[in-house]
C-alpha positions, 0 to 999 in steps of 0.5 A: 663667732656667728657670721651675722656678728660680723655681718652687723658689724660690717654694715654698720661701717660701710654705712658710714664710710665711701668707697670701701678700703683698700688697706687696713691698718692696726695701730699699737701703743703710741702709734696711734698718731698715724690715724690723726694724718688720714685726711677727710676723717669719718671717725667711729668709736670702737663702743657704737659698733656692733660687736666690737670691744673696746680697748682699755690700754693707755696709748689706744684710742679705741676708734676706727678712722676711715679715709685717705693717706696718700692717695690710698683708701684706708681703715685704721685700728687707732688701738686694737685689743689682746689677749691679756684684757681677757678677751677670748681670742674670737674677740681680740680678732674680731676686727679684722674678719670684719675689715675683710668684709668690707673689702681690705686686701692689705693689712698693715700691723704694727706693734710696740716690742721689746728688743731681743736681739742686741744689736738693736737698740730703743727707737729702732723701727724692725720690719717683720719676717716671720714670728713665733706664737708663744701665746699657748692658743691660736684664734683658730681654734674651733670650727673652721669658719668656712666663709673665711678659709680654709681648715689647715692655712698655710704660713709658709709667708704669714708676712708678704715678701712682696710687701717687705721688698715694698717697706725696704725700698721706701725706707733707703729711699727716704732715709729712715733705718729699718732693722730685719726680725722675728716677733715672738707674741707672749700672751703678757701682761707681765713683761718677760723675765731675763730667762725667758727672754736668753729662751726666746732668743735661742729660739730666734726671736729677736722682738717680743710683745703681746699682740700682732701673731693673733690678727695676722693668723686671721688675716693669712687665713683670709687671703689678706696679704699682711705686712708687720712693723715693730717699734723696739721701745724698750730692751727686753729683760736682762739686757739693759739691767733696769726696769721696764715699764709702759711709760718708756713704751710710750715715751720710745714711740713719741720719740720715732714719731716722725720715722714711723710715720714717714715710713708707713705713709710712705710705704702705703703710696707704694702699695697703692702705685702697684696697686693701680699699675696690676 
């Protein structure tokens, strides 16, 4: 990807917006909801940005929505973009070499995810530890863009250790049950079949969905600190013995609205009080 796309593409926001960002969130399917609480809203559909995609999955509303979410200045993806859209992986990552650019410093991503470990349950909120990237490629596959990082980044902590012990105090503070996993990213658009799943499992996987390890590759080769949030809308196959589909997604995180949300606001509040106090 040529560095003017990006460069167009930051402008393009920046020209729109204020002060720059301090935080950058992705939104999943039927997490949307977070972007509808920022206040004084400035609104850019994915369509009038240079360069972006635009996302063709129920439950993203394909926009961005800059402003402000307790007390910290942020930039939401309110619906990103996979792989299995067939969008090359240049494309899928392309937000976030652009929300760098105009200055966030923390990425925030979440995702609806089948439940591998079966000690979870639909509804149940996991905070990311780690993942495995199942998807066959990586988005930094190609010449090294330089501007960005380095060739060889390191994932020693892809998920900040500092941003979880942050996630897990709000989460005792305020009430709200969190579980502890690994995200395995499959490229999809099929859901997995029992076999795969008893693999992944034996594998460590204890979440599984078809996103989030592409933009947190990007995010970690460019410095950003990152912290990952799995909405468990379904068990994985075999578990349960019935079907899966999109609508129980979608109606999963309609039902943990109010956790989710009370969750990331809140852990934002935090990030920007430490913020301010270093």
């Amino acid at each position: 990807m040529n560095e003017n796309h990006y460069s167009q593409a930051a402008r393009y926001i920046q020209n729109k917006i204020g002060e720059a960002p301090e935080i950058g969130l992705i939104l999943g399917s039927g997490l949307g909801v977070l972007a509808d609480e920022i206040e004084n809203a400035v609104k850019m559909p994915y369509e009038e940005i240079p360069g972006f995609p635009v996302s063709t999955v129920e439950g993203h509303a394909g926009q961005l929505v800059y402003g402000t979410l307790k007390g910290a200045r942020v930039i939401a993806m309110q619906g990103r973009f996979h792989f299995y859209e067939g969008y090359d992986m240049q494309k899928v990552v392309f937000p976030v070499r652009v929300l760098q650019q105009i200055g966030i410093k923390t990425l925030i991503v979440t995702n609806a995810a089948g439940g591998i470990n079966e000690q979870f349950q639909p509804g149940d909120l996991m905070l990311i530890t780690d993942h495995i990237n199942n998807m066959g490629t990586n988005p930094l596959i190609g010449p090294n863009e330089e501007q960005f990082g380095v060739r060889f980044p390191d994932l020693s902590q892809a998920y900040s250790r500092k941003l979880l012990e942050l996630a897990r105090e709000t989460a005792a503070e305020i009430g709200v049950p969190v579980r502890e996993g690994v995200y395995v990213a499959n490229t999809g658009p099929v859901y997995e079949t029992p076999a795969e799943i008893r693999m992944l499992r034996t594998w460590g996987g204890d979440a599984v969905g078809m996103s989030t390890v592409p933009e947190v590759v990007t995010a970690r080769h460019a410095g950003l600190d990152v912290l990952g949030i799995s909405c468990i809308s379904n068990m994985a196959a075999g578990i349960l013995d019935q079907p899966l589909s999109h609508d129980e997604v979608i109606e999963t995180t309609e039902k943990v609205k109010s956790s989710f949300l009370s969750l990331v606001k809140e852990t934002i509040a935090k990030i920007a009080k430490a913020g301010a106090a270093s």
